[in-house]
Every structure is written in structure tokens, then in C-alpha cells.
LOTI-535142 format. One record per atom (N, C-alpha, C): residue number from 1; atom name; residue in one letter; z, y, x. Coordinates in Angstrom, 1 decimal. Example, Ala and Ser with C-alpha at 12.3 -4.5 7.8 and 13.67 -1.06 7.14 Angstrom:
2
{1, "N", "a", {7.8, -5.7, 13.2}}
{1, "CA", "a", {7.8, -4.5, 12.3}}
{1, "C", "a", {7.8, -3.3, 13.2}}
{2, "N", "s", {7.1, -2.2, 12.8}}
{2, "CA", "s", {7.1, -1.1, 13.7}}
{2, "C", "s", {7.9, 0.0, 12.9}}
! end
This chain:
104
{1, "N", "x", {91.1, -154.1, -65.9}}
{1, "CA", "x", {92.6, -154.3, -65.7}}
{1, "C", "x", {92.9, -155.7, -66.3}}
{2, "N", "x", {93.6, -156.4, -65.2}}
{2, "CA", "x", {94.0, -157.8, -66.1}}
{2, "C", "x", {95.1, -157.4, -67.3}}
{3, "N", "x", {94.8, -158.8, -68.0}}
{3, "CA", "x", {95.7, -158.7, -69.4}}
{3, "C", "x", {96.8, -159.7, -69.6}}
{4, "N", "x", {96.3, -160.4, -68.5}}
{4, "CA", "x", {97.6, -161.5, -68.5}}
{4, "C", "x", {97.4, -161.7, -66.8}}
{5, "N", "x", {99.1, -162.5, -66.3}}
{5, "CA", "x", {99.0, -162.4, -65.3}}
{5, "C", "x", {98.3, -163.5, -64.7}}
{6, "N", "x", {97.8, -163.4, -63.6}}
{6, "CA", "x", {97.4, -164.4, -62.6}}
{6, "C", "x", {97.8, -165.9, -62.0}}
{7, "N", "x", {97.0, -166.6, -61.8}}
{7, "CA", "x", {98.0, -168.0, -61.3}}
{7, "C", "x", {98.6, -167.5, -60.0}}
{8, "N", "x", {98.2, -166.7, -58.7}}
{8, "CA", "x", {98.9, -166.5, -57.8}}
{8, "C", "x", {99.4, -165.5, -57.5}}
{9, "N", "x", {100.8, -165.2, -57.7}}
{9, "CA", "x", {101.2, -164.3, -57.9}}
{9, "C", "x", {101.6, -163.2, -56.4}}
{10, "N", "x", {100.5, -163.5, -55.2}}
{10, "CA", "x", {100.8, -163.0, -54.3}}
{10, "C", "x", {98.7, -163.0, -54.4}}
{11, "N", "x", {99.0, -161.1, -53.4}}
{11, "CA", "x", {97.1, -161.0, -53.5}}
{11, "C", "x", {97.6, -160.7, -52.0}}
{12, "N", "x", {96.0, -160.3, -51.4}}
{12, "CA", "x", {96.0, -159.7, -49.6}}
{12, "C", "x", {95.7, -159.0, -50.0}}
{13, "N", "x", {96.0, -157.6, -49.3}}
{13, "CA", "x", {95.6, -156.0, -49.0}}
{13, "C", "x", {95.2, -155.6, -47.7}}
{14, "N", "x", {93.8, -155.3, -47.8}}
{14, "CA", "x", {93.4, -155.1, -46.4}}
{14, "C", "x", {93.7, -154.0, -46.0}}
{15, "N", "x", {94.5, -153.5, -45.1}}
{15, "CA", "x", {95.3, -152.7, -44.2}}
{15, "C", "x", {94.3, -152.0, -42.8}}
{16, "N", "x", {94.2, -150.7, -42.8}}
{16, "CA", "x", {93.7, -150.1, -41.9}}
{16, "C", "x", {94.6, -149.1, -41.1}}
{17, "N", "x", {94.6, -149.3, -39.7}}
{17, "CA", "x", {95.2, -148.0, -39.3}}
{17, "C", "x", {94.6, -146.5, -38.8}}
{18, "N", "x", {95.0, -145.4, -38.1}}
{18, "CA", "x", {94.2, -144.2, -38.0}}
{18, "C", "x", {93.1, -144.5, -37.6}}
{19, "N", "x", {92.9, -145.2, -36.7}}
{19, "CA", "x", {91.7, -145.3, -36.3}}
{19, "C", "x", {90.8, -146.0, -37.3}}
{20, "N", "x", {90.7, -146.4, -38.5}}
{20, "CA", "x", {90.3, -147.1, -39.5}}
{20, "C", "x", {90.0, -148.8, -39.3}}
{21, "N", "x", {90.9, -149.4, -38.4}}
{21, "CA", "x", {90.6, -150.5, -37.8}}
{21, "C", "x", {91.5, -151.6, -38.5}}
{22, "N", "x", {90.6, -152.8, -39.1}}
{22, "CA", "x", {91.5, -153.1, -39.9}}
{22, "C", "x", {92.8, -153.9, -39.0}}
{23, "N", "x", {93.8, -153.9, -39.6}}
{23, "CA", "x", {95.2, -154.1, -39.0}}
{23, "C", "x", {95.8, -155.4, -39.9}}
{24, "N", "x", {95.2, -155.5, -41.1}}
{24, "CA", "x", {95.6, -156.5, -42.2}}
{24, "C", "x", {94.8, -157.5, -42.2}}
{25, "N", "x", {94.8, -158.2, -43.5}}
{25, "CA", "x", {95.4, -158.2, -44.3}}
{25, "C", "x", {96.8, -158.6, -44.6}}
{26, "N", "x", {97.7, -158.0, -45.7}}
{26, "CA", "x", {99.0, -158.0, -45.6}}
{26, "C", "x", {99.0, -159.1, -47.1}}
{27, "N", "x", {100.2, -159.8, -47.1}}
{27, "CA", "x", {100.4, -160.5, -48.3}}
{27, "C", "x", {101.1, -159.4, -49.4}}
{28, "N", "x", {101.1, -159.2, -50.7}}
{28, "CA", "x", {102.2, -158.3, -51.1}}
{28, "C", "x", {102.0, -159.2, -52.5}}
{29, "N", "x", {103.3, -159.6, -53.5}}
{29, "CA", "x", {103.1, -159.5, -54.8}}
{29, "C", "x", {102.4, -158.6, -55.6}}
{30, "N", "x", {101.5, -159.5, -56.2}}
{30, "CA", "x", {101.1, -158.6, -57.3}}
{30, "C", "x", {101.8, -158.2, -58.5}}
{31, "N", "x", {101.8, -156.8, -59.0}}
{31, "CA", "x", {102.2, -156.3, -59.7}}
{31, "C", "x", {101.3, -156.3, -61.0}}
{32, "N", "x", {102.3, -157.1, -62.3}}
{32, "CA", "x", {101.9, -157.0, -63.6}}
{32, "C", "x", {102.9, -157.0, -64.7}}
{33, "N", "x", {102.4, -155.5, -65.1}}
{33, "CA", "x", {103.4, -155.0, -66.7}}
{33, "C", "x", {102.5, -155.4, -67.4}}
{34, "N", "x", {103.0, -154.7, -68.5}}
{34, "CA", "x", {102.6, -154.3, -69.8}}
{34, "C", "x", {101.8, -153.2, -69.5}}
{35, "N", "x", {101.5, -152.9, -70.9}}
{35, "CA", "x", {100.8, -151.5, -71.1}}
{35, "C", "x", {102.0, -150.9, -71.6}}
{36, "N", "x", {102.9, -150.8, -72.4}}
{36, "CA", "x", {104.4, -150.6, -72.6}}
{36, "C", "x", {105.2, -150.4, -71.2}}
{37, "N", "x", {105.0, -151.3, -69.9}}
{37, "CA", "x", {105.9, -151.1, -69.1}}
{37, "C", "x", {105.6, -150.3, -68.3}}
{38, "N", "x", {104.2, -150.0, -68.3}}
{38, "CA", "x", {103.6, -149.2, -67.1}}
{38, "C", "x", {104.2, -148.0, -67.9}}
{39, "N", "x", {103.9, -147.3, -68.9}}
{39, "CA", "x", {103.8, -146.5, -70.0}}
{39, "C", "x", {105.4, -145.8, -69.9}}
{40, "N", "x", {106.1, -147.0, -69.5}}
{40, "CA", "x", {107.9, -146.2, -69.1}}
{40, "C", "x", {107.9, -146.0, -68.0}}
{41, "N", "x", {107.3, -147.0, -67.0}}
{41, "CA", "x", {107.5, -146.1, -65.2}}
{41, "C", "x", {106.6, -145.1, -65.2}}
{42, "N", "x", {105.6, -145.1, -65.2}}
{42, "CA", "x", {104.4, -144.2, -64.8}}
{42, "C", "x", {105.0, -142.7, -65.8}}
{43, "N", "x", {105.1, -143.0, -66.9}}
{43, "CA", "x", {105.1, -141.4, -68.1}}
{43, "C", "x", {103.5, -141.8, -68.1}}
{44, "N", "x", {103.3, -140.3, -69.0}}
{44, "CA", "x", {101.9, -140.4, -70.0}}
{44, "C", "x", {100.8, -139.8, -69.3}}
{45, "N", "x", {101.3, -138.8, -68.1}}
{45, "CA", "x", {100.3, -138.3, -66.9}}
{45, "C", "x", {99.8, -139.3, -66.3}}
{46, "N", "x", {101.0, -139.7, -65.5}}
{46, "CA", "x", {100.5, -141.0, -64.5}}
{46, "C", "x", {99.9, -142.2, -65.3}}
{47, "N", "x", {100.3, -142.8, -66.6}}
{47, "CA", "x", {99.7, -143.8, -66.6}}
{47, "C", "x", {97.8, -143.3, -66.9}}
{48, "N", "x", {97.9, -142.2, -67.5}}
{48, "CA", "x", {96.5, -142.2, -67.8}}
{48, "C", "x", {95.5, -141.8, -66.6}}
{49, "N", "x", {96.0, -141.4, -65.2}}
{49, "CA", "x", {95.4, -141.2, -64.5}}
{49, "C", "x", {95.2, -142.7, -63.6}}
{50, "N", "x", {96.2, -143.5, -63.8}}
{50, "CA", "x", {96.4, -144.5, -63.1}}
{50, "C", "x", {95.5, -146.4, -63.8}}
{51, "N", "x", {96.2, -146.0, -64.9}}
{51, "CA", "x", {95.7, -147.1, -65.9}}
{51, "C", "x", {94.4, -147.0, -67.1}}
{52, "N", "x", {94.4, -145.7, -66.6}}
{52, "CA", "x", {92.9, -145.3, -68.0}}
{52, "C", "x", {92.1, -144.4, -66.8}}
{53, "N", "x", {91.9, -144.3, -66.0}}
{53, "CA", "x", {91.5, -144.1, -65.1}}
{53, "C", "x", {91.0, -142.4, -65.5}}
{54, "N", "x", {91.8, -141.5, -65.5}}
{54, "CA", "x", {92.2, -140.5, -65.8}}
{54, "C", "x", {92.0, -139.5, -64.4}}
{55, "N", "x", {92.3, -138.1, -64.5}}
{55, "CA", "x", {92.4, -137.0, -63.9}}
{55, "C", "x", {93.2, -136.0, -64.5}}
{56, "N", "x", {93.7, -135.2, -63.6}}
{56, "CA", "x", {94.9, -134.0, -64.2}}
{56, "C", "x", {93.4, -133.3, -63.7}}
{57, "N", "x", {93.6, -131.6, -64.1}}
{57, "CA", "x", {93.2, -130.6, -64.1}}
{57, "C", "x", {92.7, -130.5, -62.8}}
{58, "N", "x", {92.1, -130.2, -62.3}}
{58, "CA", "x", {91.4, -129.5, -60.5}}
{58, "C", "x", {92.6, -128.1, -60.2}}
{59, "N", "x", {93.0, -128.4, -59.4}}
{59, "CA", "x", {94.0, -127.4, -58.8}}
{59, "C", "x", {95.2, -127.3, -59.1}}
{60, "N", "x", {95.9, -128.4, -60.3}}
{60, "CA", "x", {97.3, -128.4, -61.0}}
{60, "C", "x", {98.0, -129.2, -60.2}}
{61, "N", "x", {97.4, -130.5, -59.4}}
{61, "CA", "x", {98.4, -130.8, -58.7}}
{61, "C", "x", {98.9, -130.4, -57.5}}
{62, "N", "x", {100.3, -130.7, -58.1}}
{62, "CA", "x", {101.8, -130.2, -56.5}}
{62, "C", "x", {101.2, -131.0, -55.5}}
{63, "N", "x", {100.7, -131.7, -55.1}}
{63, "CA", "x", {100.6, -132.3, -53.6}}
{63, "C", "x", {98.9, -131.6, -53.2}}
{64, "N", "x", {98.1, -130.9, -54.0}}
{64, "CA", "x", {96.8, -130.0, -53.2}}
{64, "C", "x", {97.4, -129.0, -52.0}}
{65, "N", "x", {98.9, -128.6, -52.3}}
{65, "CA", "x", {99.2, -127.9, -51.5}}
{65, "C", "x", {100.4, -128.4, -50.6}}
{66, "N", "x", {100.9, -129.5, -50.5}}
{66, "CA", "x", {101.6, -130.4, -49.5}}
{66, "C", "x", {101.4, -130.2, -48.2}}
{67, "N", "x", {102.1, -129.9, -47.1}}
{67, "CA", "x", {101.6, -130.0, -46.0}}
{67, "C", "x", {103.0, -130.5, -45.3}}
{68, "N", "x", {103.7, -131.2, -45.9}}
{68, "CA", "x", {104.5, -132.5, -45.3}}
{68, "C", "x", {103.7, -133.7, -44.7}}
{69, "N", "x", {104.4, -134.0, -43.1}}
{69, "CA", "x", {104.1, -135.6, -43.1}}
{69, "C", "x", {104.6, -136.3, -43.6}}
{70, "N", "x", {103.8, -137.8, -43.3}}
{70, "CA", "x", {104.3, -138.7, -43.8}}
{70, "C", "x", {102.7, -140.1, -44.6}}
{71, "N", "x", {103.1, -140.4, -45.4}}
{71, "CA", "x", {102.4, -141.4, -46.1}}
{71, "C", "x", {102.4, -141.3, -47.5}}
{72, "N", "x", {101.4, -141.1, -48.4}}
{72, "CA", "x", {101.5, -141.1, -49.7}}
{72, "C", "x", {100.8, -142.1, -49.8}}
{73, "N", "x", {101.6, -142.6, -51.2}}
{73, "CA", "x", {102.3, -144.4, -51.8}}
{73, "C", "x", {101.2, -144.0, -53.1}}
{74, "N", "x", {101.0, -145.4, -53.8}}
{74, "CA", "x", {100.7, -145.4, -54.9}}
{74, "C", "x", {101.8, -145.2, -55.8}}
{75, "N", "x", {102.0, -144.4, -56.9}}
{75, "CA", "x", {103.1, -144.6, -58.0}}
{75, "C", "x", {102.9, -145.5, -58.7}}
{76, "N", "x", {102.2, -146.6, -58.4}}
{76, "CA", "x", {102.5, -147.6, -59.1}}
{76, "C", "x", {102.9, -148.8, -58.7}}
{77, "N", "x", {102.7, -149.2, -57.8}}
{77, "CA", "x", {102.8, -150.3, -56.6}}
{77, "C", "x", {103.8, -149.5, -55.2}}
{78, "N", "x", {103.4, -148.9, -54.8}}
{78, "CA", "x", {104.2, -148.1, -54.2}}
{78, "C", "x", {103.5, -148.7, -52.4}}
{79, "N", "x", {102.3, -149.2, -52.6}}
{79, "CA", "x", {101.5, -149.3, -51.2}}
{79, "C", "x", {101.2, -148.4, -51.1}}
{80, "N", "x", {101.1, -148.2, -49.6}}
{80, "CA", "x", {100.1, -146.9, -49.0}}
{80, "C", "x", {98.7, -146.9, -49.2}}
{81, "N", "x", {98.9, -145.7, -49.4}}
{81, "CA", "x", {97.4, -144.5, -49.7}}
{81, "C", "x", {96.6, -144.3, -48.4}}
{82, "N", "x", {97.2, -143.1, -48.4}}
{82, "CA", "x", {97.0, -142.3, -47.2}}
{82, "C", "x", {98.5, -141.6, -46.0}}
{83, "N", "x", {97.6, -141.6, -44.8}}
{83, "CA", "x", {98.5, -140.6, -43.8}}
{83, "C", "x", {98.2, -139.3, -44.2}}
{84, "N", "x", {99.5, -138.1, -44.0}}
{84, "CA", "x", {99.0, -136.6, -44.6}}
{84, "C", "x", {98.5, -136.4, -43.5}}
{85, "N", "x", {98.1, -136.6, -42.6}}
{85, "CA", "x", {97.4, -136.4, -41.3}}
{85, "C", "x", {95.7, -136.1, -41.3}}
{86, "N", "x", {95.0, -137.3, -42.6}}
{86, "CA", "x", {94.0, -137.5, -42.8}}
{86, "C", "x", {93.6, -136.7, -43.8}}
{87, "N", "x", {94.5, -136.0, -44.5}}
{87, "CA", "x", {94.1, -134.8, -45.7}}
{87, "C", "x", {93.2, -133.8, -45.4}}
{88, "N", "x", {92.1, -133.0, -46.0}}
{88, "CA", "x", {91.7, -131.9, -45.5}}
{88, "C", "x", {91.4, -131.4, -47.1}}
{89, "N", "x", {90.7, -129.8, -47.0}}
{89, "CA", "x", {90.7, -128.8, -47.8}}
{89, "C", "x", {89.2, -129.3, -48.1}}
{90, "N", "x", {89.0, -130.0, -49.3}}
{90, "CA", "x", {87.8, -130.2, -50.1}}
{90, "C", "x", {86.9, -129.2, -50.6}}
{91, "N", "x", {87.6, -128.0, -51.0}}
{91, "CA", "x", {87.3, -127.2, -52.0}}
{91, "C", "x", {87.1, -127.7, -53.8}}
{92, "N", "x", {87.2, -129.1, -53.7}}
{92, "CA", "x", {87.2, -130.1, -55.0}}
{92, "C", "x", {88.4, -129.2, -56.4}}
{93, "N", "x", {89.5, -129.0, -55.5}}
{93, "CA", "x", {90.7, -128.5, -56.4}}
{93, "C", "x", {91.3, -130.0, -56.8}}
{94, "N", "x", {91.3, -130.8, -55.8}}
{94, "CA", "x", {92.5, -132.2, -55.8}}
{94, "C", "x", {92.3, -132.6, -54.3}}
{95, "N", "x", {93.5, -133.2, -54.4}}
{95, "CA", "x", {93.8, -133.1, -52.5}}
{95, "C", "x", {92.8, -134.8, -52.2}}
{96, "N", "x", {92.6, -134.3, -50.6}}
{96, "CA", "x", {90.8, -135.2, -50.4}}
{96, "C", "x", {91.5, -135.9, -48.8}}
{97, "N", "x", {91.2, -137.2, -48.6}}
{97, "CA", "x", {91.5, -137.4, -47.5}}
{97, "C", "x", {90.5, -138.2, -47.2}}
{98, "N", "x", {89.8, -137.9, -45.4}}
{98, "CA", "x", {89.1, -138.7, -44.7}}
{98, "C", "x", {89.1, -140.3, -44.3}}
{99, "N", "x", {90.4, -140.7, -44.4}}
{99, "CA", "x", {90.6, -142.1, -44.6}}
{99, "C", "x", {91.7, -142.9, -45.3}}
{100, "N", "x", {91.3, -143.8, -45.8}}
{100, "CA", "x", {92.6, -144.4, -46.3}}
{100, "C", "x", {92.8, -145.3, -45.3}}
{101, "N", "x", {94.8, -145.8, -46.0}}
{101, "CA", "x", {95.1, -147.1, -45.6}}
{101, "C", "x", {94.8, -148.1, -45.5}}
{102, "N", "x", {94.5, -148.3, -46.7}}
{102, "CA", "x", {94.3, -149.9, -47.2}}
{102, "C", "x", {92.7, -149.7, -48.7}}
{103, "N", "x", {92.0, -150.6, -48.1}}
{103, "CA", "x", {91.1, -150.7, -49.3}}
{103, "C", "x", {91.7, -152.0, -49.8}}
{104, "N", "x", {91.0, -152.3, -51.5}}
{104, "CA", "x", {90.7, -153.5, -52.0}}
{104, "C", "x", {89.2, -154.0, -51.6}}
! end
């Protein structure tokens, strides 16, 4: 995790669509808090799953059982993840999708 920010304060995100083809890369600002600031947007779940590279429980989270469309965002940046289109039943006990949007 950087500790200080960057000289350029804009990164690429390479963008894929259903078909997994890439469609990007997109320009977006990069995003840099604190460990304090993340600590007040995220709360103490999200940041440690997000920033300490963490995990909730197998089967505790609300979205294993989601079956809205749409697109799930990062909670931290708020880029796309995934389409709920692309979700399927892992058996894992945390929701699993066949492709993402966007890699780094």
C-alpha cells in the first residue's frame, strides 16, 4: 500500500466488458487517504478487509445472497468490480464471480 502519494495523480484501469474484451483503459484519479481517513469511510470491517487485506466470516456476508442486478463498485474507490450477471454459487460461503470488470 503506498504511504505517500504519488507524482501522478491520475493511474489507467484496464476495463473489460462481458465478453472479457478489453474496452479500456480508462483514466481515473487515484485515490489516497490516510490510514485514519480510510478508517472513517470504510469503518473497521471494510477497512480491514480492504486495507489489511482481511476477510469476514464464510457465509456472513449480505451480498452471498443478492440476486439484484446491476454492478458492484469497490467501497473504496467506487470502480467497478463486477456485473451480478457474472456471479455464481461457489460453495466457498463468499459470493464468487466468473469475470471481472476491470483488472490492475
Amino acid at each position: 500500500m503506498p504511504t505517500t502519494q504519488p507524482t501522478d495523480d491520475v493511474v489507467a484501469v484496464k476495463v473489460f466488458n462481458e465478453q472479457g474484451q478489453l474496452v479500456g483503459p480508462v483514466r481515473s484519479n487515484f485515490v489516497f487517504k490516510t490510514n485514519a481517513q480510510w478508517k472513517e469511510q470504510l469503518g473497521k470491517e471494510r477497512f480491514y478487509i480492504l486495507r489489511e487485506q482481511g476477510t469476514e466470516q464464510p457465509g456472513s456476508s449480505h451480498w452471498l445472497s443478492n440476486k439484484e442486478d446491476g454492478v458492484y463498485t469497490c467501497a473504496g474507490c467506487n470502480l467497478p468490480l463486477f456485473y451480478a450477471n457474472t456471479k455464481f454459487e461457489s460453495g466457498t460461503g463468499w459470493p464468487s464471480y466468473f469475470n471481472a470488470i476491470y483488472r490492475t
